[in-house]
N, C-alpha and C positions, 0 to 999 in steps of 0.2 A: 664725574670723578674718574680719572684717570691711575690707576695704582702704578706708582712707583719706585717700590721697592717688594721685594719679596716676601714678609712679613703682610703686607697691605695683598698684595696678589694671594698667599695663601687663603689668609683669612676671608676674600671675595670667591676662591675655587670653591673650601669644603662648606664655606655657607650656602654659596649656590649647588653643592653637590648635595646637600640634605634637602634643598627645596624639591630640585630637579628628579632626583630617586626619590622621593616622597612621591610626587607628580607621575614619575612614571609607573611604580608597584601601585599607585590606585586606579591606575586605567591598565594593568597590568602586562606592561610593556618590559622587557627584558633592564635590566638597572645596568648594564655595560651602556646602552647606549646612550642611557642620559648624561654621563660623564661626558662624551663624545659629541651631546647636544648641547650642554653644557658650554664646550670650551667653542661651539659657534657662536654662539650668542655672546658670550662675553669676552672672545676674543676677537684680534684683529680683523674677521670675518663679519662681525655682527657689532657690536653699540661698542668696543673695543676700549671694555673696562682693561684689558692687559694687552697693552700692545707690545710690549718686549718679552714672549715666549721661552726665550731661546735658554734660559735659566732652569725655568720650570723642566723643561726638554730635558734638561741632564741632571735634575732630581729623577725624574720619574724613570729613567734609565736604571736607578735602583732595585725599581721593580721588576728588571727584568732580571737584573743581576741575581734579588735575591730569590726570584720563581726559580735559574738554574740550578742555584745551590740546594734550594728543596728537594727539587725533581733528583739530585746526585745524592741528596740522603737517603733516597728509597728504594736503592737501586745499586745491589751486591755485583761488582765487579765479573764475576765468573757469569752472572745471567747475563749483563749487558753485553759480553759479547759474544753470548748466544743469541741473544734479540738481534743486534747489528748483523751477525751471518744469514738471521735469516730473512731480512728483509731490503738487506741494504741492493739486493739488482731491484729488487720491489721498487724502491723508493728512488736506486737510477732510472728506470725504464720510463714510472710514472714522471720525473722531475724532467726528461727528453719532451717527453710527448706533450705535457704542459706546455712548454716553453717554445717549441714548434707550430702548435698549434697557437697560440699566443702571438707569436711573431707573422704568423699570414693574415691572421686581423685584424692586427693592425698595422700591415705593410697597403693591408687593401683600404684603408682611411688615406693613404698618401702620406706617412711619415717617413724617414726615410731607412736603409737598410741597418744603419748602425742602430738607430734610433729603436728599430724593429726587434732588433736583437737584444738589445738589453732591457727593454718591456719584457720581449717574451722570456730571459732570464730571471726578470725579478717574481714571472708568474709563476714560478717551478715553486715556490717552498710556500708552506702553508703556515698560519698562527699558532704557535705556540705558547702565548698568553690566551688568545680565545679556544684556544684545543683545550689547554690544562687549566680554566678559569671554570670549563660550563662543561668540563665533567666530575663527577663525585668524587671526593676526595677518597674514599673505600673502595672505587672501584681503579681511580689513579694510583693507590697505594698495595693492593693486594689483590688487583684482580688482573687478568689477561688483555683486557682490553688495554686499563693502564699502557701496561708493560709495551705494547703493542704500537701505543700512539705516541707515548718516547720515541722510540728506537727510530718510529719514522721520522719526526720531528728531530731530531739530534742530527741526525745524518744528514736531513735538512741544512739545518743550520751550519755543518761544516763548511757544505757546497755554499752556502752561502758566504759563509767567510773567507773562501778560495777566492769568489769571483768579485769579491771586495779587493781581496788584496790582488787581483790583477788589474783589477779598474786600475789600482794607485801606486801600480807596482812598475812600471815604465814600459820598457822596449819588449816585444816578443817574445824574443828569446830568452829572455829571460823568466817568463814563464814555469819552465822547470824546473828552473833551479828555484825559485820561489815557491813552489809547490812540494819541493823536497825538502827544503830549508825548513818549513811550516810545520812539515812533518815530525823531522827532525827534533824541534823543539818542541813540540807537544809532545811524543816520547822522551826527553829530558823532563821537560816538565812534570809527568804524570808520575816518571818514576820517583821525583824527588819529592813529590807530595806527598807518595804513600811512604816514603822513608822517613818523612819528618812524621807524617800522622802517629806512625809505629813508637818512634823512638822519642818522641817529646809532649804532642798535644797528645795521646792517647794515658800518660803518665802524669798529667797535668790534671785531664779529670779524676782518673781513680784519688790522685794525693785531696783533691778541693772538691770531689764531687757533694759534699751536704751543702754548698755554698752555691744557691742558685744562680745570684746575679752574677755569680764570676760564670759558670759552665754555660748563662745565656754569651755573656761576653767575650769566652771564650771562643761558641760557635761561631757567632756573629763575626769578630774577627779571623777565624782561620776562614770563612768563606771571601771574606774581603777582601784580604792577603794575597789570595789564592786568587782574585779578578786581577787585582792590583799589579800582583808579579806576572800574569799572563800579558795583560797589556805592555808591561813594559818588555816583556820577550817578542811582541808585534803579533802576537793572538790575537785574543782577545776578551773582553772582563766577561764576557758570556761563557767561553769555552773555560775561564780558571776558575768561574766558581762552580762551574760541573765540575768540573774534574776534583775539585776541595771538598763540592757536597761527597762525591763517590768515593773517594779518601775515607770518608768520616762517615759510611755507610755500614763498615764494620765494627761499629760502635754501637751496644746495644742500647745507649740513651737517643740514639739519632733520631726515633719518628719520637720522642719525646720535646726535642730542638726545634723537629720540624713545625711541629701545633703552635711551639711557642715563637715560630719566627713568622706565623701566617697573619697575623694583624699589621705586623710592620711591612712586611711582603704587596697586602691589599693597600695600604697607606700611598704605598708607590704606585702601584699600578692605576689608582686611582689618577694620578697624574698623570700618567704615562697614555691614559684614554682622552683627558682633557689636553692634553698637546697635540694629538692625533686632530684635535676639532678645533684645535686655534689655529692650525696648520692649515688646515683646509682651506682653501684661493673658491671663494664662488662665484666669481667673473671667469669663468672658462668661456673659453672661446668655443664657437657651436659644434665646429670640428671634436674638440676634446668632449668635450658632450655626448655627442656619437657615439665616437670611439669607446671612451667610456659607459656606456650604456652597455654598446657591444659586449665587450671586454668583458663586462661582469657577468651577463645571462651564459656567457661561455665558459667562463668558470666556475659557478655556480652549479652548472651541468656536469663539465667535463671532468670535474676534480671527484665527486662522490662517485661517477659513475666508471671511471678508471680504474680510481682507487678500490671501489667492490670488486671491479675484475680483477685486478692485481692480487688481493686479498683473496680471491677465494684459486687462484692458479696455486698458491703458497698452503694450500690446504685448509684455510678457515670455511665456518663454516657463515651460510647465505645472513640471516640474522647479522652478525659478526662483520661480517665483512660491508653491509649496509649502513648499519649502524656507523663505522668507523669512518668510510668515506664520505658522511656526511657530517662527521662531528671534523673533520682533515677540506673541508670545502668551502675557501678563500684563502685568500691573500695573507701575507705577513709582514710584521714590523719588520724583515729584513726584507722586503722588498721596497718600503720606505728608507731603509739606510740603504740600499742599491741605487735608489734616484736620489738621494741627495750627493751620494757620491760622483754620481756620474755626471751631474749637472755643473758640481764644484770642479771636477777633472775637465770640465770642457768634453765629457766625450757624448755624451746627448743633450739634446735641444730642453728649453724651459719647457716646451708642450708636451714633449714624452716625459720632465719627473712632473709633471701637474698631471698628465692620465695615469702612470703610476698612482701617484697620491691619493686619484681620485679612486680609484677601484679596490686599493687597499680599502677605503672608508666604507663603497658601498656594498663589499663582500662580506665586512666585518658586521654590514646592518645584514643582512638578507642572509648571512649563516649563520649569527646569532640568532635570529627568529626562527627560522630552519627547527634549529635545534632544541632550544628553549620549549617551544609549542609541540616537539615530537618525540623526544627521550629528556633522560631524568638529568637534572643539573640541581648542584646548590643554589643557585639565583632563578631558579622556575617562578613563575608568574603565579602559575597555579598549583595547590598545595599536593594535588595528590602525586604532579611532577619534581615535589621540589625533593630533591635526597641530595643526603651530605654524610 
């Protein structure tokens, strides 16, 4: 049976998703990756119960949207950008020397120069679903590491959305002025978020606050809003629902919002794992094999062990700065929207976004287990590691 509509594919994912996390917490294997084992098997890769993905893809997209807006409710304006001063050459230096490094090994597989360069680009930024998934919600919320693994991560994802909008931004020179433009409106934007938070939706809950399902609906739609009108300014729905979460951060119901927006949040991202694994091409060519093999035991390395260096130049301390380089060690869904991009642009070959793809996947396994088996997450295998 082939599923043919969305309704039929749903009902085939979370019924296979309770087998599969059943299967996996009883041999107690991390439950991220049985979502991801999941969409091999009964996607276009494996018995190819859902061969049209491409739907599911931009539901689970939700789940990214609404992890930003979390991460912007927990997260008072005046800290964030002292977090970003104090780490953002951190997170330049680190995101050069990834992507450097990245680009020699696999220029030494024989891909070509361009090819090399935007692999080694897409290796610069780390997951931000598995950073903020498979660490504690108490310590993501109120403790330093949190605050810590933000800031890198954010700063992340601008540069990534930079080198998005140059992929599909045209000529050279043009360049700057798109990089000023970007700017530009993200300053319009942030300032008119907080002027509407101020003067409309912060007056909305005080007038309705005993009326739960309006102040869920309320949230839920100003983070929407807030994705919705960034997209159409040529952001993007990631950067507007940060900036609507951190809007709505001086709000003292916001980590109240937050609890109650984290089922619907996990709802998505649960998709968003099983796309990852329907996505996945396992006829690679021996080259990409290689490559990707390489790739991964290089980052896998070079990212925690950077990163500790980096972290402890910045003043943290040995503990801390270990800790954090290895919970910051793989790949990111923005390096899969790097390679889709650049494949759709014409400006790299099918075999550099399929060893992207593929290295996203196996840094996602090998730094989920990483971590899972060696510091505390809410989805631990084992009880005395599991904290929430």
């Amino acid at each position: 049976m082939i599923a043919d509509n969305i309704i039929l594919e749903l009902i085939l994912i979370f019924a296979g998703a309770v087998i599969f996390s059943t299967l996996f917490l009883y041999l107690r294997q991390p439950i991220i990756l049985a979502y991801i084992a999941l969409g091999i098997v009964i996607g276009p890769p494996g018995f190819g119960l859902i061969v049209n993905d491409a739907h599911i893809e931009e539901l689970s997209h939700l789940g990214i949207i609404l992890l930003l807006f979390l991460i912007g409710l927990s997260l008072e304006p005046k800290r964030l950008l002292h977090l970003f001063g104090k780490t953002s050459l951190l997170t330049l230096g680190t995101s050069l020397a990834f992507m450097l490094i990245s680009m020699v090994v696999v220029l030494g597989f024989g891909f070509s120069l361009t090819d090399s360069l935007i692999v080694g680009a897409a290796m610069m930024f780390s997951s931000t679903i598995v950073g903020l998934k498979l660490i504690p919600t108490t310590t993501l919320h109120h403790a330093h590491t949190g605050e810590m693994m933000i800031s890198v991560l954010l700063f992340q994802d601008i540069l990534a959305i930079v080198l998005i909008l140059f992929m599909v931004g045209g000529e050279q020179e043009q360049m700057l002025v798109t990089t000023l433009l970007l700017l530009l409106k993200l300053t319009a934007f942030t300032v008119v978020a907080f002027v509407l938070m101020k003067t409309i939706v912060t007056r909305l809950f005080v007038k309705y606050d005993t009326i739960r399902e309006y102040t869920f609906l309320l949230s839920l739609g100003w983070g929407l809003i807030g994705a919705g009108a960034a997209k159409y300014l040529g952001l993007s729905y990631e950067i507007g629902a940060f900036v609507a979460g951190v809007s709505f951060a001086s709000i003292p119901v916001a980590i109240v919002i937050a609890e109650e927006l984290k089922p619907l949040r996990d709802f998505f991202l649960i998709l968003f794992f099983f796309s990852i694994g329907a996505r996945f091409d396992i006829m690679l060519s021996q080259n990409i094999i290689y490559a990707a093999i390489a790739l991964t035991i290089i980052i896998i390395i070079a990212k925690p062990v950077l990163f500790r260096l980096g972290f402890k130049l910045i003043g943290e301390s040995e503990r801390f700065s270990t800790e954090l380089g290895a919970r910051l060690g793989q790949a990111s869904e923005f390096s899969l929207l790097v390679a889709y991009t650049g494949f759709s642009s014409g400006i790299i070959s099918a075999s550099a976004s399929s060893l992207i793809q593929t290295v996203v996947i196996l840094t996602f396994v090998v730094s989920t287990y990483w971590v899972v088996y060696n510091y505390p997450t809410p989805i631990a295998s084992r009880r005395r590691q599991r904290r929430d």
